[in-house]
N, C-alpha and C positions, 0 to 999 in steps of 0.2 A: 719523729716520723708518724709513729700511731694517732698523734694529737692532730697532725695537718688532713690524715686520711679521714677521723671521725669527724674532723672541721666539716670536708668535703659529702660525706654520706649524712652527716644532717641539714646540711644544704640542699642534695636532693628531696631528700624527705620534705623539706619543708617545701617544696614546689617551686623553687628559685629559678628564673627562666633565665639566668643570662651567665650560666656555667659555661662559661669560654675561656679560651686560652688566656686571655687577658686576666678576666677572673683568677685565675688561676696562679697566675703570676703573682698576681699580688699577693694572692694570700701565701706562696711560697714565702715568698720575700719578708711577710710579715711574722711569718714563722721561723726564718733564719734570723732576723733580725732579734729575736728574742730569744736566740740559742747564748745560753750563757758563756760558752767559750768564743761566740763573735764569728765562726766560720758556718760558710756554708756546707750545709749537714743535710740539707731535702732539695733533692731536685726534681721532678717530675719525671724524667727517665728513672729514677730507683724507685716513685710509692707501688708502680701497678705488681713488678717483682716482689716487692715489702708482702703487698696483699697475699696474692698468690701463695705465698712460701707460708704465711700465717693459715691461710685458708687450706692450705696439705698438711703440714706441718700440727701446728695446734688448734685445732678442729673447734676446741673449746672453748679459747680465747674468740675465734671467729664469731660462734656464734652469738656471743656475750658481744658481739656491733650488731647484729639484727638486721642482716643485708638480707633482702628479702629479695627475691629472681628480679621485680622491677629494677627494683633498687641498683643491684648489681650491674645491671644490662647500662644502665645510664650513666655508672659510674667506670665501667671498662671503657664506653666511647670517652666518657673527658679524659682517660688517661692514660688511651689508645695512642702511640707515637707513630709517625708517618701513615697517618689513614689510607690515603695512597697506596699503598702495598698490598692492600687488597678492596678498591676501588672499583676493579675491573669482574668481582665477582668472585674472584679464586684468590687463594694464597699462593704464590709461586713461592717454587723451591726448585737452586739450580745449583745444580752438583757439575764437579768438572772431572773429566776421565786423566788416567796416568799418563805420563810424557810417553808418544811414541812416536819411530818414523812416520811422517810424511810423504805420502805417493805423489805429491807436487812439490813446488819450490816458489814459490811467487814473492816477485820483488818487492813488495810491500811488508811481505809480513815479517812480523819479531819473532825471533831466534833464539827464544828465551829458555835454556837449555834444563830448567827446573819446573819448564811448563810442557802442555801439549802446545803442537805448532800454532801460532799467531796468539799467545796470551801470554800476561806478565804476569808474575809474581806476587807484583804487590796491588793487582787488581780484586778487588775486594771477594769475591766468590772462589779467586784463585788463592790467595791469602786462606779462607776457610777450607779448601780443598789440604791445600800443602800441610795446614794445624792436622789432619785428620787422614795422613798418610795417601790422602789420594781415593779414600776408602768411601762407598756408595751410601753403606748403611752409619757409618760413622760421621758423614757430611751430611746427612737424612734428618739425622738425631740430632744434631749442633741448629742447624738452620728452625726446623720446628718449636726445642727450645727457644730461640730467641723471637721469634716470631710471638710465640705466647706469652713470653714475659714482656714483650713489646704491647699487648693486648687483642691481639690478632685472633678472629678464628680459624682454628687451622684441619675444622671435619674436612674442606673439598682441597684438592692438593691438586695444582699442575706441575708436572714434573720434566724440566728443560735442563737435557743431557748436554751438554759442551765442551768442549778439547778438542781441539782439531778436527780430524775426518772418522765420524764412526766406522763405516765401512772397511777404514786400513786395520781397525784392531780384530786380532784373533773372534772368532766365534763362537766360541767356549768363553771367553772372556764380557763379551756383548751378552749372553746369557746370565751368567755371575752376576756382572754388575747390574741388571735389571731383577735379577730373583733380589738382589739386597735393598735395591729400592726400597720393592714392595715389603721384603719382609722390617725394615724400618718402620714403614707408615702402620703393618699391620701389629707391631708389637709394640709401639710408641704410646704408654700410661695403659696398657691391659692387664699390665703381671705378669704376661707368657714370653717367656723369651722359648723361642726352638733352638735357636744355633747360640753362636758365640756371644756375651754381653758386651756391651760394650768395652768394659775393664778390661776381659778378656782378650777382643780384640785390638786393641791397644797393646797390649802387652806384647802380643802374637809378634806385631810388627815389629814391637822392639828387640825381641828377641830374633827376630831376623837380619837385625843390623841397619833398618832403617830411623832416621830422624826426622821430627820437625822444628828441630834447632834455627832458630833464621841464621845464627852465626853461622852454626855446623853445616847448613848444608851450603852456604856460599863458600866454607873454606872448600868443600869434597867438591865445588864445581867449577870456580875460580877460573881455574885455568884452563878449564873445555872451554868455558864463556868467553874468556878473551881469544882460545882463538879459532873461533866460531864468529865471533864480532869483528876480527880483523881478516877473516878467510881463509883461514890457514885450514878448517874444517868444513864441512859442512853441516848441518844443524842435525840432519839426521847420521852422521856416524858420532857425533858426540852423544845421540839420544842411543845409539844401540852399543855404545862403551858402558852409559850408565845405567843400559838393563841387565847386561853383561855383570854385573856385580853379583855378589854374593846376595846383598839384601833383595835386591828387585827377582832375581833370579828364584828363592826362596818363596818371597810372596808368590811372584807368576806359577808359582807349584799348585798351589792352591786355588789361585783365583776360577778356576771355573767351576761350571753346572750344568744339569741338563734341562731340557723344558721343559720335563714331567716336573723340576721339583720349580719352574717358573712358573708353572697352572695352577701347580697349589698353594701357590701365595697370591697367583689372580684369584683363586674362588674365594681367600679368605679375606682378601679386600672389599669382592664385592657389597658385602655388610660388616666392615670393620666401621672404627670411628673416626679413621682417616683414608677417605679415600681418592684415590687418584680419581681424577676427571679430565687428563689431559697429560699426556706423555709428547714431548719433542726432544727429536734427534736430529743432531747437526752432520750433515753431510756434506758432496760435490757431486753435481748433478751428471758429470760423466761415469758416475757409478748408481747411477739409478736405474734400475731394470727392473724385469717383473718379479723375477726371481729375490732379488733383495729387498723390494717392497714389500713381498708375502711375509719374508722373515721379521722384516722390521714390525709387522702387523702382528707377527704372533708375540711379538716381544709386549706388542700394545702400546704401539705407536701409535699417536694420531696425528701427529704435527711432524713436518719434516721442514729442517732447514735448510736451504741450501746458498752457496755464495756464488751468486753469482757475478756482480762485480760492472759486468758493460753485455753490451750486446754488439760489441764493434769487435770482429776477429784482430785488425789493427792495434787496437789498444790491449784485445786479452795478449796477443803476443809481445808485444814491448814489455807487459809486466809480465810477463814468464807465466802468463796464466794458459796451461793445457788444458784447454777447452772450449769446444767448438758451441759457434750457437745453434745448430742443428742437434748438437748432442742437448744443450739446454731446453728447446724445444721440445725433446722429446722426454726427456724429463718432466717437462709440464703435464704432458700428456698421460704419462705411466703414471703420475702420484694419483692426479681427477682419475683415472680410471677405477685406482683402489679406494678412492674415497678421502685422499690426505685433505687435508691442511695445508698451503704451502707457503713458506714466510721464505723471503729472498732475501740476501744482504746485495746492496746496491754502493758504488763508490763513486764519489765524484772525487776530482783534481788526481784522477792516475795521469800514472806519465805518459805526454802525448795527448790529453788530453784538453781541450777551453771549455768556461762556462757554457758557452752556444753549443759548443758538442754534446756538453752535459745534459744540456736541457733538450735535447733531441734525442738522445738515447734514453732520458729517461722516460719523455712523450712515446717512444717506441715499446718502452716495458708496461707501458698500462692502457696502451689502444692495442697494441699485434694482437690478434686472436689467439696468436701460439704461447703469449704467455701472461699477460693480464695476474700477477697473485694477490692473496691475500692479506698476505702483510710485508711489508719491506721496513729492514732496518736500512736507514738510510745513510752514509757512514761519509763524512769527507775523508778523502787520504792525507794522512798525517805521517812524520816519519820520524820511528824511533831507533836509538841509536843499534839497535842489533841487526836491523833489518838492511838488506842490500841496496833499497833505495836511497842509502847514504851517498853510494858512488855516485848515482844521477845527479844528486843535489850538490853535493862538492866539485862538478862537471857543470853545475849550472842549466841543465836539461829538464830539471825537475823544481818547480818552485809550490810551495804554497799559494793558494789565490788571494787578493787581500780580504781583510773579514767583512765586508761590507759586502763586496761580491761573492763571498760566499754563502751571506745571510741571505741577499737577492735571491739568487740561487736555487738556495732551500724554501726559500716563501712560495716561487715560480715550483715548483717540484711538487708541491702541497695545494696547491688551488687546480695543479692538471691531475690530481689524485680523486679516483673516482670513489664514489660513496659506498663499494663494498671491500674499499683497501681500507687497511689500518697502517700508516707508519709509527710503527711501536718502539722506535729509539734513533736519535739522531749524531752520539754521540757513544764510544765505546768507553767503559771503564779505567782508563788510561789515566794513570798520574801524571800533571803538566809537568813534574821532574822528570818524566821517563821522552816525551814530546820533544825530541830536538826542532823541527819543523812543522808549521802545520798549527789548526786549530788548538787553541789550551783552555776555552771556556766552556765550566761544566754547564751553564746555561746558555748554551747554544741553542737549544728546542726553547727557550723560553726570548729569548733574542729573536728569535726568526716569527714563535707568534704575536710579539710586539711590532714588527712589521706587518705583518698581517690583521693589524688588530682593522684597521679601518673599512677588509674587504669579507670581513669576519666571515658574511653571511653566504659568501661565493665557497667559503672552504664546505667542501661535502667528503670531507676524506675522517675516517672514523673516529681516533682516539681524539679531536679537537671537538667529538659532540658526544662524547659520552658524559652519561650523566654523573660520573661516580660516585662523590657521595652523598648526593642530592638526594632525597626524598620526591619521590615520585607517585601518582595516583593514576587507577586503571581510566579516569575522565582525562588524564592530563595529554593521552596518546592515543594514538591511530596507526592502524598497520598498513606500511606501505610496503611493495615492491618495484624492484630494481632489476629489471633483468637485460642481460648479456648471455651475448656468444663466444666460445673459445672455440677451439677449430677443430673440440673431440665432443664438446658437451651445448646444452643451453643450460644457464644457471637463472636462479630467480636467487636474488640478494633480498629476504624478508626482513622489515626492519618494524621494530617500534620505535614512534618519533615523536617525540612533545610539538607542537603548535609554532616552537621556534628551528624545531629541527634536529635538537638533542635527541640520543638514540640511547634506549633503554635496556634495547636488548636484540639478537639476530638469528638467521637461520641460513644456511647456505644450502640452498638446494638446487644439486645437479641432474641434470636431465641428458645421459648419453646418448648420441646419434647411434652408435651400436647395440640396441638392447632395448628392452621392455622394461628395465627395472631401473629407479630411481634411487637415485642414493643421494645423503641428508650427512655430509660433511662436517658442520657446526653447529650447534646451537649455543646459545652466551647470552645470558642477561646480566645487564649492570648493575652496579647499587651495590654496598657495603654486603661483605660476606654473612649468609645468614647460614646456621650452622643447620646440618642434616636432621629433618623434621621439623624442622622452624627455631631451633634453640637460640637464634639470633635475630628479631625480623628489623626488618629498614631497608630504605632504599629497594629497589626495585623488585630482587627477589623472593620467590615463594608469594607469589599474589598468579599467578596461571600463565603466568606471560610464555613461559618454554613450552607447555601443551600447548595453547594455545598455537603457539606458532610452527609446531609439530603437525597438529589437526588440519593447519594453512596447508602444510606444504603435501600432506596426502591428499587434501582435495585436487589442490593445483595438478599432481602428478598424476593422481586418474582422470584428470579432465583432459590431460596431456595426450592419454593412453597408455600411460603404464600401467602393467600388471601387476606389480608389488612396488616396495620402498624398503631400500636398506637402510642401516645408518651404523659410521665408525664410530660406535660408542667406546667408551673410554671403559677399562675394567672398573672403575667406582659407579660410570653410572648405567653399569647393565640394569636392575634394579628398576632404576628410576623408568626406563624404556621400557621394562616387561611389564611396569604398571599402565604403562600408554597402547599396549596390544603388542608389542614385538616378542619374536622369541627367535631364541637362537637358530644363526643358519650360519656356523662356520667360522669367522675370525668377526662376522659383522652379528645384526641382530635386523631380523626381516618382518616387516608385515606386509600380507595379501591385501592388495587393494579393490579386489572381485566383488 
């Protein structure tokens, strides 16, 4: 292992330019090849962990290679795995909350009695959830480890909360799990633990009676699962039998907090080493009001999700979906008022549903004024065997579309996508074992823009122009806007865009028809994560581009006539915004534009 890594760092050194994956390959190969026992012994996913662990671990040894910061920086990108992962500017991390009742029932979704409502088990983030009892700060710690030993950096943190419906769980407990967030990110490699260490809290839970046994816990659910899967139950009185337990009932003792001790893990994020930059919480938009937007904000929300599914009352009732589109409407409206983010989940082939309908309801989610959002997961309906939609389909009422028309579909859904949407996934984490009907290819997004390849230049919809990990120059872009109306605000969509139309980085700026005061929604620059103060540079960020487009949008806004400009910064980058003239007014951060 050590012989293939100094192969590798005197390569750099010597100024080798065509350190590529190929590269790279061979020289594995040529070094397993001459492993005296014949087996492969170096693989590219183990050297970057090798290093790392040498470079904590014996300090001494390290320095006896002579990795000097260049050096280093060039050697983590060749042996960086999935660059991708932080492509988009940030490192996500997505923790899933404990199984609990469901305030709906919709026909579609899985009934997976070890999950929260509509997720499986063996979906990869749920898989790390279940290793880690379910727990905030213990699933915080797992994902960042892996991340870093992957080669990622991991200073700026978005944090995307998922399990069913935030809003059904207790409020003492939405507290909890957010103060562990942060205090994860804020004790993650400092030395300070304040509360429980991880050992500890490991322990806790076992001592309470809970497992992450995959046997154990299918044997203790076995038989809710089946008969939840054949109706004998319903999904949520299986979920409140198995809170009803001793174990869950014990943790639930504990699990809350109050917001004074959530603020002081916001302050000490503000200048820790990892910090959040982006908090998203999964909702349904019939529970959105002002009152639970305010909360959500103090928690330091910036991103709300919500599912929304159709915008045809017809269709939400055939799939048991309670909820009206007047109440989604107004959901639009409550989040832009506080300044969210809103990212939709969208379904095509629900029951009841044709591609023509499809594509007409989806032409109606991104021209209506009432609701136009920001990013849409865009989901075909699939059907897994827990879910109620088995009866349809065993009645012949509910079919999968063929894949051809489905891919059509999604191409047509993607070129009426306006240039300040993002579709940020097209397919859900689903194993094709778990998929009785319905799509089973995990490159469905990469199918749909092989169709699209010949109309490339029509697609203006975001994540198909982002640069991610391109290298980009402040000569190579120009700032454009994009502006729209919704039927509470005027927005200006600020983009930087290379000369082909690749988009570097953004700004959401809303302009409410109620008010004087502007409010500054997103800002995002693309390009490989570079780490707080520059410890990373490449790709697009830390060269000015987010002042810059900050600067854009206070002018726009006083030229508008507004009096000041808010903006939903995230608790990591207050910081960053009180260096650009804001300062605190409240849950946001204000500057006077007089």
């Amino acid at each position: 292992m050590e012989d293939a890594l100094l192969e590798i760092i005197a390569a750099i050194r010597a100024g080798n330019t065509r350190l590529d994956d190929a590269w790279l390959s061979k020289l594995l190969r040529r070094h397993n090849r001459a492993a005296h026992d014949s087996r492969r012994s170096i693989a590219k996913r183990r050297l970057l962990p090798f290093y790392l662990a040498i470079k904590r671990d014996n300090p001494e040894r390290w320095a006896s290679w002579g990795v000097d910061p260049a050096t280093e920086a060039v050697l983590l990108r060749i042996l960086r795995m999935k660059p991708r992962r932080t492509a988009s500017g940030v490192a996500t991390v997505t923790v899933i909350t404990k199984p609990w009742p469901c305030s709906s029932n919709c026909l579609y979704c899985p009934n997976d009695v070890r999950m929260p409502k509509s997720y499986l088990h063996d979906e990869p983030a749920c898989q790390r959830a279940e290793r880690n009892f379910f727990d905030p700060y213990l699933q915080v710690r797992s994902r960042i480890t892996a991340l870093r030993e992957m080669g990622h950096v991991t200073d700026k943190i978005e944090l995307i909360v998922l399990g069913g419906t935030w809003n059904d769980y207790p409020e003492e407990y939405q507290i909890w799990f957010v103060r562990e967030l942060f205090r994860a990110l804020n004790e993650f490699g400092d030395g300070r633990t304040e509360g429980e260490t991880p050992e500890e809290r490991e322990r806790r839970y076992r001592a309470d009676g809970l497992t992450y046994d995959p046997a154990e816990l299918a044997r203790r659910t076995g038989e809710l699962q089946q008969s939840v899967t054949a109706g004998g139950l319903t999904y949520n009185e299986a979920i409140r039998e198995i809170l009803h337990s001793k174990g869950w009932q014990r943790a639930a003792s504990w699990q809350s907090a109050t917001f004074a001790e959530l603020e002081e893990q916001h302050r000490r994020n503000e200048t820790a080493a990892h910090r959040v930059v982006g908090l998203t919480i999964e909702t349904r938009p019939d529970l959105i009001r002002d009152e639970t937007a305010r909360t959500m904000r103090r928690l330091g929300c910036t991103k709300i999700q919500m599912g929304i599914q159709s915008l045809d009352e017809t269709i939400l009732r055939a799939n048991h979906r309670n909820v009206t589109v007047d109440q989604i409407a107004a959901a639009f409206a409550t989040l832009r008022h506080h300044g969210y983010k809103i990212q939709i989940h969208f379904m095509a082939n629900l029951l009841g549903a044709t591609p023509e309908f499809d594509r007409a309801d989806y032409l109606r989610l991104v021209q209506d004024e009432r609701f136009l959002p920001d990013e849409v997961k865009l989901y075909p309906c699939c059907l897994v065997e827990s879910s109620r939609l088995g009866i349809e389909f065993a009645a012949g009422t509910w079919q999968p579309y063929p894949e051809d028309e489905l891919v059509s579909l999604l191409a047509d859904d993607v070129l009426a996508t306006p240039a300040y949407t993002r579709i940020s996934r097209m397919i859900r984490d689903i194993s094709s074992t778990d998929i009785v009907a319905g799509n089973k290819k995990t490159n469905l997004r990469q199918m749909v823009e092989a169709r699209l390849a010949p109309r490339r230049t029509e697609v203006r919809e975001i994540r198909m122009r982002e640069v991610a990990t391109s290298d980009v120059t402040l000569d190579d872009l120009s700032l454009d806007c994009v502006p729209y109306a919704t039927a509470t605000t005027d927005e200006r969509f600020l983009q930087w865009v290379t000369g082909d139309g690749h988009i570097a980085g953004f700004l959401r700026l809303s302009l409410p028809h109620d008010g004087r005061i502007a409010m500054i929604r997103e800002v995002h620059v693309y390009g490989r994560v570079a780490g707080i103060g520059g410890s990373e540079h490449g790709g697009a960020q830390h060269v000015g581009l987010g002042r810059q487009l900050v600067e854009r949008a206070c002018a726009d806004a006083s030229a508008a006539g507004y009096t000041a400009i808010r903006v939903i910064s995230a608790i990591g980058t207050r910081e960053y915004y009180r260096g650009l003239g804001f300062t605190t007014d409240g849950l946001y951060q204000r500057k006077d534009l007089r």
